[in-house]
Backbone bond lengths (Angstrom), bond angles and torsions (degrees), N, CA, C in turn:
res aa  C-N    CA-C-N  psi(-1)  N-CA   C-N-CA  omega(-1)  CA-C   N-CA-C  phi
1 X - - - 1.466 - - 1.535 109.88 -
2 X 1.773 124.26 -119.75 0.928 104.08 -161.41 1.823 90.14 -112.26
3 X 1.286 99.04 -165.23 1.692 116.46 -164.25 1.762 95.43 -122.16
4 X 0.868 109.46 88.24 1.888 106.51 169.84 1.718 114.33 -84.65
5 X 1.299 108.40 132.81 1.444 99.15 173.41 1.695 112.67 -84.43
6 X 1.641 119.93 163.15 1.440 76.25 -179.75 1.446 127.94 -124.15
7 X 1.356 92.69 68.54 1.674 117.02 155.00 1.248 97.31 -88.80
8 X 1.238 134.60 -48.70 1.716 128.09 169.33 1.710 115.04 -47.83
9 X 1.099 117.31 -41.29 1.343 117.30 176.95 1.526 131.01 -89.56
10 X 1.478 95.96 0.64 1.423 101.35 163.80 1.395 108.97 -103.51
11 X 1.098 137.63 -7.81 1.461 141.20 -165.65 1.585 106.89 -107.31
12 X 1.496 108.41 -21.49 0.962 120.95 172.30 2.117 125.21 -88.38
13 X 1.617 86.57 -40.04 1.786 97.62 166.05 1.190 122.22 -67.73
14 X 1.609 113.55 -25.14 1.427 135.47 -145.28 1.696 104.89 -147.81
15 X 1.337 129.06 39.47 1.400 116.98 166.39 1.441 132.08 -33.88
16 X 1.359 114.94 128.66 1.652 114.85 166.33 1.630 112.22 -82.24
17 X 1.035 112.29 168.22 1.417 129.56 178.87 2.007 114.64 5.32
18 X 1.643 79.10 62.68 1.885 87.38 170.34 1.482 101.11 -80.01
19 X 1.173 111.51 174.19 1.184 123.48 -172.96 1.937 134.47 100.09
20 X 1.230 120.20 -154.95 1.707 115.19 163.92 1.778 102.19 -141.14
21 X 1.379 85.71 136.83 1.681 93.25 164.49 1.609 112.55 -67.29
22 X 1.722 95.04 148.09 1.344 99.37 -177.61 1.636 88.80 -78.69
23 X 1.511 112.67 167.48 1.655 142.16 -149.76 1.424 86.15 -13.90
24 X 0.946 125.19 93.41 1.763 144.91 128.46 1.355 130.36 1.69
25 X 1.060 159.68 103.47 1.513 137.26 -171.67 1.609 122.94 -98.77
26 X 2.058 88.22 -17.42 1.732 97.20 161.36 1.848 93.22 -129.01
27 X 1.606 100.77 165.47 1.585 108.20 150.54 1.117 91.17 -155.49
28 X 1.464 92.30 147.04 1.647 105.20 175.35 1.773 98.16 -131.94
29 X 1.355 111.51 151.26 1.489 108.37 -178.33 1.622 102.56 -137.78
30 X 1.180 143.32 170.52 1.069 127.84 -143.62 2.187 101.24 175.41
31 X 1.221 125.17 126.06 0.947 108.87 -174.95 1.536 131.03 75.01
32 X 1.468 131.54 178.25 1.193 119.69 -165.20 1.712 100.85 -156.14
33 X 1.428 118.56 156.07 1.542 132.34 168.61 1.584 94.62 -53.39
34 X 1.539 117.18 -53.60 1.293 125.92 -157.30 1.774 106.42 -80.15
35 X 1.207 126.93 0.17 1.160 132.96 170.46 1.836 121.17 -116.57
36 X 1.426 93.42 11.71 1.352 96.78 179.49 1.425 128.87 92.00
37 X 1.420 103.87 -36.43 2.073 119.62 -172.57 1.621 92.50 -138.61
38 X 1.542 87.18 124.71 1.680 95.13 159.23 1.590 110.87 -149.89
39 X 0.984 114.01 153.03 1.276 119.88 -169.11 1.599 119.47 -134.92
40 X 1.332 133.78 112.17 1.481 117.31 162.30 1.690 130.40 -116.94
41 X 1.042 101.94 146.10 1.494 111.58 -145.38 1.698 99.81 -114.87
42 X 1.410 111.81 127.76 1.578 110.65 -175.14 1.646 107.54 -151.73
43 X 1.395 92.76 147.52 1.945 100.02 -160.57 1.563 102.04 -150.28
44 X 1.455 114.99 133.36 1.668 117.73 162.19 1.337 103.27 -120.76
45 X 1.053 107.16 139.86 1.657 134.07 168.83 1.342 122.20 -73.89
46 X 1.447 123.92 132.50 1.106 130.17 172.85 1.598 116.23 -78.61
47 X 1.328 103.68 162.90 1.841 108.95 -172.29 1.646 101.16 -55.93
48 X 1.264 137.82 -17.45 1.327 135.29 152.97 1.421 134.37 -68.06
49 X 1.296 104.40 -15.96 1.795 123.04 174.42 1.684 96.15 95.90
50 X 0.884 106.18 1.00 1.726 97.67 167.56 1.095 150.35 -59.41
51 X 1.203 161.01 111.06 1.216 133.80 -148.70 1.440 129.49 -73.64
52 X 1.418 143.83 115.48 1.282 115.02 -113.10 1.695 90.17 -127.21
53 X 1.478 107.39 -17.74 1.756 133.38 -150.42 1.616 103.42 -168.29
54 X 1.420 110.93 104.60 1.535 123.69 132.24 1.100 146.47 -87.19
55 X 1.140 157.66 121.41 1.302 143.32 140.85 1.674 119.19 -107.11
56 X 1.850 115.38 179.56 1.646 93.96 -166.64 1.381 71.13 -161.23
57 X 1.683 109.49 163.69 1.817 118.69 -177.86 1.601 78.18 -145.53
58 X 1.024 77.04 137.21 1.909 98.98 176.74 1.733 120.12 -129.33
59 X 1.244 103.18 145.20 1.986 88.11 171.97 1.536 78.37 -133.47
60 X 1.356 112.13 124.94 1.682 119.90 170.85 1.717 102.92 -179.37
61 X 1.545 95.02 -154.19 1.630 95.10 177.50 1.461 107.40 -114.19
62 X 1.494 119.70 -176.73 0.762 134.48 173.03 1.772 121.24 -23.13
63 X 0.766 85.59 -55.44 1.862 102.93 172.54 1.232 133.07 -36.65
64 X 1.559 86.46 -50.31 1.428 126.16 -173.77 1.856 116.31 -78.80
65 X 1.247 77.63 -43.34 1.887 102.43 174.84 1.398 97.85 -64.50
66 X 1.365 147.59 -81.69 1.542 162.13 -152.99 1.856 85.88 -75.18
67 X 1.116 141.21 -76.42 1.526 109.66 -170.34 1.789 123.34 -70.51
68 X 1.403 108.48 -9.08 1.366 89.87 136.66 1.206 149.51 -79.26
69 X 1.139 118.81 -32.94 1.265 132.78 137.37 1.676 132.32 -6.01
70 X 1.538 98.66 -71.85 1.486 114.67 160.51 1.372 130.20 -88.75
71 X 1.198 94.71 19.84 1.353 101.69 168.60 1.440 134.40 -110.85
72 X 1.843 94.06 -22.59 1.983 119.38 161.97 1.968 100.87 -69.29
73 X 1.447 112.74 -35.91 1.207 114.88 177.19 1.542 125.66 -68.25
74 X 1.757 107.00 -51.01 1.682 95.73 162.83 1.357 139.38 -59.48
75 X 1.482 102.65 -14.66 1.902 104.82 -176.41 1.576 97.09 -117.22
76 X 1.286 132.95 23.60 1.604 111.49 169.43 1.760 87.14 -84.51
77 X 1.595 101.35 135.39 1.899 106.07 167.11 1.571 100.51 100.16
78 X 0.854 122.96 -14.77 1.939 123.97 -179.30 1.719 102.71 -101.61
79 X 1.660 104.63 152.22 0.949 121.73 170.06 1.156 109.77 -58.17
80 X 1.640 124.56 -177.83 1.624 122.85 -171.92 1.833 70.54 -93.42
81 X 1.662 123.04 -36.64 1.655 99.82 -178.77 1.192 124.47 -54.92
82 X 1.251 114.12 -24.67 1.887 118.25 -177.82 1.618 100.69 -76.02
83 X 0.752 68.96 -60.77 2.074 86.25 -158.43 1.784 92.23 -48.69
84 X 1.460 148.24 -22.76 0.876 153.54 -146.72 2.001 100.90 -95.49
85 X 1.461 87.86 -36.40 1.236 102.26 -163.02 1.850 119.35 -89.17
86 X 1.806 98.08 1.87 1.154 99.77 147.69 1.352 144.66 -82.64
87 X 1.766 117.48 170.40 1.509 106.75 -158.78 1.448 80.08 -128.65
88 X 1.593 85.36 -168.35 1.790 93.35 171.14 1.075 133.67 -112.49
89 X 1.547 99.19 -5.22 1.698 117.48 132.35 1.555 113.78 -36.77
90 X 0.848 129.44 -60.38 1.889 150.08 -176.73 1.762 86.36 -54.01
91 X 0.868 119.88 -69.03 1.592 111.94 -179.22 1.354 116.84 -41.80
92 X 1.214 105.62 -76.08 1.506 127.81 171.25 1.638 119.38 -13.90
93 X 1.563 92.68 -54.31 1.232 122.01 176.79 1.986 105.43 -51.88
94 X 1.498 89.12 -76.16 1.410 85.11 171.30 1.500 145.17 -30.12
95 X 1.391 78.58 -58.17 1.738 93.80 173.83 1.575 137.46 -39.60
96 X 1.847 86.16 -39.16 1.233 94.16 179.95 1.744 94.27 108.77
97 X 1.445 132.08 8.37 1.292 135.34 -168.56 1.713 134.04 87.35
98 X 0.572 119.86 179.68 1.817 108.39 -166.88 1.927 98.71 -159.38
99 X 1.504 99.23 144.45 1.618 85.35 -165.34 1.804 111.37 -78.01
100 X 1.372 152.23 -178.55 1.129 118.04 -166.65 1.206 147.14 -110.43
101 X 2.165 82.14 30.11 1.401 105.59 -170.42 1.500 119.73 -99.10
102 X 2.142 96.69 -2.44 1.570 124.00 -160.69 1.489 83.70 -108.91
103 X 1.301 162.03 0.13 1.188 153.64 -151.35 1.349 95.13 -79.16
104 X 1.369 126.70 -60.81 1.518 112.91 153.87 1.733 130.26 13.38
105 X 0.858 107.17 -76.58 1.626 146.99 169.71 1.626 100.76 -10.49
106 X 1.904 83.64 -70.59 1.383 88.64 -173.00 1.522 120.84 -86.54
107 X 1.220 115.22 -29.01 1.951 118.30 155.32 1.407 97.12 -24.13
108 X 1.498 116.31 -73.55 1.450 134.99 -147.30 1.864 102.61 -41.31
109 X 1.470 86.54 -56.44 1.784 110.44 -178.74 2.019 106.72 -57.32
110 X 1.197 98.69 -45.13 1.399 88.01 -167.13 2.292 108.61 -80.05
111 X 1.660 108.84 -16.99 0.785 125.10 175.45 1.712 94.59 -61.79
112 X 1.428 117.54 -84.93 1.462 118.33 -175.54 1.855 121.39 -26.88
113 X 1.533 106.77 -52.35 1.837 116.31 143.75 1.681 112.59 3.95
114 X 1.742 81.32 -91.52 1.431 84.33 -169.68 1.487 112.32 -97.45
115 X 0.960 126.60 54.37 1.599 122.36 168.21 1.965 84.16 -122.96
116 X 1.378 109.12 -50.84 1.620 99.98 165.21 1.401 132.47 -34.08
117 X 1.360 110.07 -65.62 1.083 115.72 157.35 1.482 125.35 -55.10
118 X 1.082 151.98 -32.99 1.776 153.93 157.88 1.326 97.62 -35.86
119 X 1.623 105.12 -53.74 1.663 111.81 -146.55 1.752 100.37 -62.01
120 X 1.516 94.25 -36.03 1.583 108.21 -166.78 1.364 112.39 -57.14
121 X 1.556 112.88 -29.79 1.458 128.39 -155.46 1.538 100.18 -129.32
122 X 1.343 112.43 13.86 1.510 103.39 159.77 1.603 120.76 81.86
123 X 1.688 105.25 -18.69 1.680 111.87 -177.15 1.395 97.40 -84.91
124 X 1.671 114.10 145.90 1.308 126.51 105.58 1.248 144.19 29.02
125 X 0.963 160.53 48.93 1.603 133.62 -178.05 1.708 102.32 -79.24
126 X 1.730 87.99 161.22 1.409 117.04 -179.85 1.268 110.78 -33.51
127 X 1.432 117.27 -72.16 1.066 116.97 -151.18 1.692 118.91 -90.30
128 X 1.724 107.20 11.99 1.608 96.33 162.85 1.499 122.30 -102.29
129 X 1.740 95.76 27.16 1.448 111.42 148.26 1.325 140.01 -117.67
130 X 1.310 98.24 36.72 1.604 118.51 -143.59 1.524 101.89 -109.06
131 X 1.190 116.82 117.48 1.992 92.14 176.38 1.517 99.61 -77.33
132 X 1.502 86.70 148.98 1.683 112.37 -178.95 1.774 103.21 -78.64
133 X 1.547 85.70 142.65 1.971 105.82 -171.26 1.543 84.70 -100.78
134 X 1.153 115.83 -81.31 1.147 106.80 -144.49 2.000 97.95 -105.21
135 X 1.483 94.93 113.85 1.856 108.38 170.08 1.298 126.23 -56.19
136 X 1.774 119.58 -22.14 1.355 96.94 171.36 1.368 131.33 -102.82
137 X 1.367 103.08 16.44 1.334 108.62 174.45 1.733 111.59 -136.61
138 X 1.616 109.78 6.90 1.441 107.76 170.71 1.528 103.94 70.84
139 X 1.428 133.85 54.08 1.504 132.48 -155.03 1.929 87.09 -119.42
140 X 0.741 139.16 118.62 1.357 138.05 165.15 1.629 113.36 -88.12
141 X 1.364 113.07 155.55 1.286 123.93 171.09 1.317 127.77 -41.53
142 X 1.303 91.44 -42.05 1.831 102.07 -169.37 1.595 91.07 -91.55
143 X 0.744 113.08 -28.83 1.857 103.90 176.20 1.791 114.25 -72.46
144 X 1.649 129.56 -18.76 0.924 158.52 178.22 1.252 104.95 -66.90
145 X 1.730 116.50 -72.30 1.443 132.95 -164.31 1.711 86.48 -81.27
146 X 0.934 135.76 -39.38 1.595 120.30 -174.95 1.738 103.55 -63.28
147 X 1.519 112.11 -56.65 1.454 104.60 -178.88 1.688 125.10 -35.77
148 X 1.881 95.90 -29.11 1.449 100.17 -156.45 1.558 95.98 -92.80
149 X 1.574 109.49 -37.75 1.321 95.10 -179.04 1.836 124.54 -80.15
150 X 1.163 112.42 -3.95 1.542 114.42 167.58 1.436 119.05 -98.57
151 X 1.514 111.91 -20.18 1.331 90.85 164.69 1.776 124.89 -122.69
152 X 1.558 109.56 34.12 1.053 130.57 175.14 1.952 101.41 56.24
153 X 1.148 108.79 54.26 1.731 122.07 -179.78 1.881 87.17 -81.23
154 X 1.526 83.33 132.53 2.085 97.59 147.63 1.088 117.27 168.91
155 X 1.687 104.07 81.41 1.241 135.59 134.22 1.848 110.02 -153.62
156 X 1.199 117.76 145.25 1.127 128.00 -174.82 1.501 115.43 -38.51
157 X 1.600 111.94 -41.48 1.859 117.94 -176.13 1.419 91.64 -68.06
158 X 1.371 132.36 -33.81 1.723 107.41 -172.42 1.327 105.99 -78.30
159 X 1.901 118.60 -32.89 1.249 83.17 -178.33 1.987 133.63 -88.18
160 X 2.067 98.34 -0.12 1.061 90.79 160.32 1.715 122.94 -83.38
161 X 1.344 143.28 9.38 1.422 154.11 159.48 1.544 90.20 -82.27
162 X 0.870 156.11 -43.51 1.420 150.18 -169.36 1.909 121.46 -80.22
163 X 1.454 110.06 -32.79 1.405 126.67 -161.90 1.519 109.64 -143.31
164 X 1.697 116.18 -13.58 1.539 109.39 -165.13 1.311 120.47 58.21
165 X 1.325 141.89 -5.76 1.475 135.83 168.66 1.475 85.81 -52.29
166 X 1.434 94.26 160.09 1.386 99.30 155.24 1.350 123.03 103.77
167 X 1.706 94.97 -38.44 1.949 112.84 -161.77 1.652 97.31 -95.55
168 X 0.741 135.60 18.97 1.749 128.96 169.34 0.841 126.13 -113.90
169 X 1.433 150.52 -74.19 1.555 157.60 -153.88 1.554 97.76 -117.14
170 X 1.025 132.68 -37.20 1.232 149.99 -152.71 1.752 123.29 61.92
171 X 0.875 111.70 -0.93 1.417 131.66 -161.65 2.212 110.05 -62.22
172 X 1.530 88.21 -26.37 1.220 83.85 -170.62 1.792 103.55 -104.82
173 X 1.803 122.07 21.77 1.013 136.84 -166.61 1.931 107.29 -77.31
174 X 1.051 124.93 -15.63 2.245 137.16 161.30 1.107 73.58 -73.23
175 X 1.365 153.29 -129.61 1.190 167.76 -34.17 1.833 99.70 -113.92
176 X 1.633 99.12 -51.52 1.207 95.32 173.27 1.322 121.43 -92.04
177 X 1.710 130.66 24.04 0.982 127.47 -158.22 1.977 87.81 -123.65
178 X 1.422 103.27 -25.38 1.443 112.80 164.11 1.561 121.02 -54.03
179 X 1.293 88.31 -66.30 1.634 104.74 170.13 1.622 117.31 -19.86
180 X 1.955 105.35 -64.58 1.090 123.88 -156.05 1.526 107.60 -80.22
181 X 1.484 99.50 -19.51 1.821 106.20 178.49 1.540 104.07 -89.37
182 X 1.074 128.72 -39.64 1.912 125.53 158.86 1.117 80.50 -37.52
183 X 1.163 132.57 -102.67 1.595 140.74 -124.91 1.437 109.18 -69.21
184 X 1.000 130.99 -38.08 1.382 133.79 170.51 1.964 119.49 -68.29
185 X 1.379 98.40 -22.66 1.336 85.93 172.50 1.700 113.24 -109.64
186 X 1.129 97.44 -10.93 1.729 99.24 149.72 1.487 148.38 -61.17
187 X 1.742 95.94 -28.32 1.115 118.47 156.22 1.351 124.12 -99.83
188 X 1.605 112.84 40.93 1.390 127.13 -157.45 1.430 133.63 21.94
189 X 0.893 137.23 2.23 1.775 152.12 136.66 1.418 109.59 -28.55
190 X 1.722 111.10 141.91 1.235 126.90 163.51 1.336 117.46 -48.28
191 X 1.386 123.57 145.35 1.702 116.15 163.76 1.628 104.17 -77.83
192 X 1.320 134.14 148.27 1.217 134.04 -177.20 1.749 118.24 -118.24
193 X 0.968 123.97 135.39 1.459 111.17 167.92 1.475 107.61 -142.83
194 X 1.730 105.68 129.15 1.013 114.69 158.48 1.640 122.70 -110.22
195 X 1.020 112.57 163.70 1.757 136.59 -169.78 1.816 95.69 -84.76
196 X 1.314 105.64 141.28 1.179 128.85 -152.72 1.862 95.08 -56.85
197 X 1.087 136.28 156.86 1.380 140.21 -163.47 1.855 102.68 -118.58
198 X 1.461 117.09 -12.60 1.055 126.16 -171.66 1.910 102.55 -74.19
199 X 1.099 125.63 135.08 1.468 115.60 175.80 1.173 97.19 -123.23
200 X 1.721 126.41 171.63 0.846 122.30 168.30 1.658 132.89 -92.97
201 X 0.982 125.67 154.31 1.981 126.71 -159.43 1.275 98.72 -105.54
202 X 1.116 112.12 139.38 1.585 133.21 135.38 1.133 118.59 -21.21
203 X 1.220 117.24 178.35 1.870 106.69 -171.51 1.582 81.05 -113.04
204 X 1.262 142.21 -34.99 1.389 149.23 178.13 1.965 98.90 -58.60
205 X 1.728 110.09 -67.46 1.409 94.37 -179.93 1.832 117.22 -57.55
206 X 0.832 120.70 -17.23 1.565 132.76 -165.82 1.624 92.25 -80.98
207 X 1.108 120.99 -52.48 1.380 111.92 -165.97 1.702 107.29 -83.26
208 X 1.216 124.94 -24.00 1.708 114.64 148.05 0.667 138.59 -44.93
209 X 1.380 99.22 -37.88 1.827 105.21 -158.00 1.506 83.94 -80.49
210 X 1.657 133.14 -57.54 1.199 124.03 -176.89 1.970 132.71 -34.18
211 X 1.310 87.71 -33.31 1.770 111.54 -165.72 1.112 85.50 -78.34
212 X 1.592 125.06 -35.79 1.585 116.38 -173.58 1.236 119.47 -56.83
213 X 1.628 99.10 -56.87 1.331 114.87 -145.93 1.719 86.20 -80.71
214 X 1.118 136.43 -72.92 1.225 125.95 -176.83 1.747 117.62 -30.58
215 X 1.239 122.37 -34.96 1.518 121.28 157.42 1.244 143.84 -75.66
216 X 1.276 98.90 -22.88 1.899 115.55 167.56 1.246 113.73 -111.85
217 X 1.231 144.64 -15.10 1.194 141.32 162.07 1.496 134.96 -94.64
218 X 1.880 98.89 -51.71 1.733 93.78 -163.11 1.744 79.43 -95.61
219 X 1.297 135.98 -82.70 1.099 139.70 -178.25 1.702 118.13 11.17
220 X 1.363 119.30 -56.47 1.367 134.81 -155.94 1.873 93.06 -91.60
221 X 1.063 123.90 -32.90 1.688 149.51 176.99 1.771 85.43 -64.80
222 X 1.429 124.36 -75.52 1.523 120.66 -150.42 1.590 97.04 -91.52
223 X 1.118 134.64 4.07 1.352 141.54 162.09 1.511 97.32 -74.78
224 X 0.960 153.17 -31.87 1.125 140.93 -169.14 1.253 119.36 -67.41
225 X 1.227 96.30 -31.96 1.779 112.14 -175.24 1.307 116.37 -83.86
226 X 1.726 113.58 -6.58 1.399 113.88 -152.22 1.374 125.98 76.10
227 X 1.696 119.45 18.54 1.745 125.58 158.01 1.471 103.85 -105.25
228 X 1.550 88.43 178.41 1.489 105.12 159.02 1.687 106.84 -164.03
229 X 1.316 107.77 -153.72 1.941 106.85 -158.08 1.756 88.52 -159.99
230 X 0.940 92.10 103.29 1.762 91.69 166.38 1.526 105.30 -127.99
231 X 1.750 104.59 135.88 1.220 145.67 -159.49 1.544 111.50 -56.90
232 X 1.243 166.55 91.92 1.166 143.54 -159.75 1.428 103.63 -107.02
233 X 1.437 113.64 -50.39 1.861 108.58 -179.11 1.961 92.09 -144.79
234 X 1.458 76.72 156.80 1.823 85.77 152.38 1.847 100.05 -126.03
235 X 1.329 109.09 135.43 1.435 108.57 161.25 1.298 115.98 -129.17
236 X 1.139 134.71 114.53 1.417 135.22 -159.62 1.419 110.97 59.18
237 X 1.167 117.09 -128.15 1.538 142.55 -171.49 1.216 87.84 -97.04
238 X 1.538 163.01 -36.86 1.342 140.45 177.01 1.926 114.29 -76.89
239 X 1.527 94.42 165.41 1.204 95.30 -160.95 1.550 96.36 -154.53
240 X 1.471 91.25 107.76 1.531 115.43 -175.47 1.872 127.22 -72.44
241 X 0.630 99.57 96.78 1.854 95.49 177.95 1.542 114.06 -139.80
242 X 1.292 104.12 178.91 1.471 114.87 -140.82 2.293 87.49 -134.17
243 X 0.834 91.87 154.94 1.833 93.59 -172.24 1.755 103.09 -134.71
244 X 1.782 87.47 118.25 1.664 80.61 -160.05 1.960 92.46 -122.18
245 X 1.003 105.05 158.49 1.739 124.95 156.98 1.627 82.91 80.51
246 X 1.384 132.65 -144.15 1.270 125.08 -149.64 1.722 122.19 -60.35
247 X 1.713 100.42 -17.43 1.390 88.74 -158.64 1.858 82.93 -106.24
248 X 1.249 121.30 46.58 1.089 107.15 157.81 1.545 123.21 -96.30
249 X 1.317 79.56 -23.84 1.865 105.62 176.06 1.517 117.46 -112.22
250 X 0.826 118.81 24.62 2.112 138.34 -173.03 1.565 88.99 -96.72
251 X 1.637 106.24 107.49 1.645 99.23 164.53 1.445 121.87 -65.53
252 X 1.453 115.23 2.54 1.594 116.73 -166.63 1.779 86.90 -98.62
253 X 1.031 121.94 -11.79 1.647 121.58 -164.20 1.901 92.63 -52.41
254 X 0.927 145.34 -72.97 1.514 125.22 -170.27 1.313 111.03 -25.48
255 X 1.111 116.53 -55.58 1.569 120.79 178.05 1.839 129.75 -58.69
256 X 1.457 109.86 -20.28 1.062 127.57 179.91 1.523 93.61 -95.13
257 X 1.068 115.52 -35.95 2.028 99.75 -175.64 1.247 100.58 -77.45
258 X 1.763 111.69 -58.74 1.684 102.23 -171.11 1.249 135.91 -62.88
259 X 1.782 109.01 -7.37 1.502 114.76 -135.43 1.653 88.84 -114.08
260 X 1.441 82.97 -49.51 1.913 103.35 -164.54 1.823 90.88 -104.38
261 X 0.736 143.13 -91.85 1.587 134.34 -154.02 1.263 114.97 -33.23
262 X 1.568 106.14 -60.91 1.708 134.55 -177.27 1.465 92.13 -55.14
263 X 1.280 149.56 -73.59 0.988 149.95 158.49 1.356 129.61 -12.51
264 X 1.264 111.25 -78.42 1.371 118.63 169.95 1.776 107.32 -45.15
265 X 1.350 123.83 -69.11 1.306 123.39 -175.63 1.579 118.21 -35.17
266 X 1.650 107.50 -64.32 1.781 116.33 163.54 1.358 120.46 -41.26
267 X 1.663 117.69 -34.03 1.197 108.95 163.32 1.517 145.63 -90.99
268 X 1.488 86.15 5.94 2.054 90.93 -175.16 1.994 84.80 -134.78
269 X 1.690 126.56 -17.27 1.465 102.53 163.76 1.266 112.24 -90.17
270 X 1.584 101.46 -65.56 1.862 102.12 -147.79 1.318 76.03 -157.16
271 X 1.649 113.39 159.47 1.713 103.76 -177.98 1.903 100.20 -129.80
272 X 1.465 80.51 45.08 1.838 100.77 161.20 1.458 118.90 -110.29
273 X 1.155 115.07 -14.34 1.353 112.30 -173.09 1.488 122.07 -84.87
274 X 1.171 94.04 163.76 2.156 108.48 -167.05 1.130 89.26 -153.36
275 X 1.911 89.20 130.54 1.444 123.64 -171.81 1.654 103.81 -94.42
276 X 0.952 122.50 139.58 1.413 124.71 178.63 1.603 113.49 -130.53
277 X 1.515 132.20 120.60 0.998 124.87 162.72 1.785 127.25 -63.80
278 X 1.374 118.34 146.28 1.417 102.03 177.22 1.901 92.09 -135.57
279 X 1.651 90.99 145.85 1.292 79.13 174.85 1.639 122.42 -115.36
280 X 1.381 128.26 137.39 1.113 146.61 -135.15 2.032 90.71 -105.01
């Protein structure tokens, strides 16, 4: 699976400043239950305008957990001008690197940033005027062309490893391939296309990768809450499990299997598979 350094695994075993500041002076929120990663981001200012107090609540993976994490840590003590002027490169950095299917992660973190900061100051951002590209993950245009132009993206897999457009239905995969050819020949560069990177598995690699990902990813995510997801069968492309300790009884649980499990799995196995509850 993936390669964590372990500044990722301490930030991740060991979170800093989880939680929400009491009365807030920014929040920024970012992402969705129904897209798998969400993140909210909250900060009070000191009598200097400094940032004085972070904390952040996240539902994601590991990834997601550790650059939020380091991300309440790089802006406690900076102006909203400093702190503004980080990227998710700047995370990345921190971390110690992120593998380059979690790059996401850190977008996500630097997205929450500045929607905090807007909120604080009353603006707008770009992109909640942006029509949305890609529907299953709520990815807007301007969130697209920003990924590509800050982190020099051009080919479609970086910018779905970078933003998640892209990784669901595939349907909105021209659209972002437009995007990347504007932008690439604006910045005088070739347009590039590569052929899908996904291969197909074994029924042996398929069923690892599953055991994995349900143990290193979603598992440690729905433990938090007091659930978990244990595996019962794979048959074909469906994928049988059973929902135990809180989210057996969580009326939001449809949404956590279809939204977040089903999800997560299509995006780190194969993006054929269907999650099926069974009940025990």
């Amino acid at each position: 699976m993936w390669v964590y350094t372990e500044k990722v695994k301490e930030l991740f075993n060991n979170p800093k400043n989880v939680g929400e500041v009491v009365e807030p002076d920014g929040v920024g929120e970012v992402g969705s239950l129904s897209c798998g990663d969400a993140l909210r981001l909250t900060f009070k200012l000191d009598a200097e305008g400094r940032i004085d107090e972070a904390k952040f609540q996240t539902f994601g993976c590991a990834s997601a957990i550790a650059s939020s994490s380091a991300l309440t840590e790089m802006i406690v003590g900076k102006t909203l001008d400093e702190a503004e002027t980080i990227t998710n490169q700047d995370i990345v950095e921190y971390l110690g690197g992120l593998p380059d299917k979690k790059m996401h992660c850190s977008v996500m973190g630097q997205e929450a940033l500045r929607s905090a900061i807007a909120n604080y100051r009353g603006h707008k951002l770009a992109k909640e005027e942006s029509e949305i590209v890609c529907e299953c993950f709520g990815v807007t245009e301007k969130e697209i062309e920003e990924a590509i132009l800050h982190n020099k993206l051009s080919t479609l897999e970086q910018v779905t490893d970078y933003t998640k457009a892209g990784g669901g239905c595939g349907s909105c995969h021209e659209r972002i391939e437009t995007i990347l050819d504007r932008l690439l020949v604006q910045a005088g560069a070739e347009p590039q296309r590569e052929p899908p990177t996904q291969t197909r598995l074994s029924n042996i690699q398929k069923m690892k990768r599953i055991e994995q990902t349900l143990e290193q990813e979603i598992n440690p995510t729905l433990a938090k809450d007091g659930g978990s997801i244990e595996l019962i069968d794979i048959v074909g492309d469906r994928v049988l499990v059973s929902l135990k300790g809180a989210c057996a009884t969580c009326a939001a649980s449809g949404v956590t299997l279809k939204h977040y499990v089903e999800n997560k799995l299509r995006e780190l196995v194969t993006d054929t598979l269907v999650v099926e509850e069974i009940t025990q």
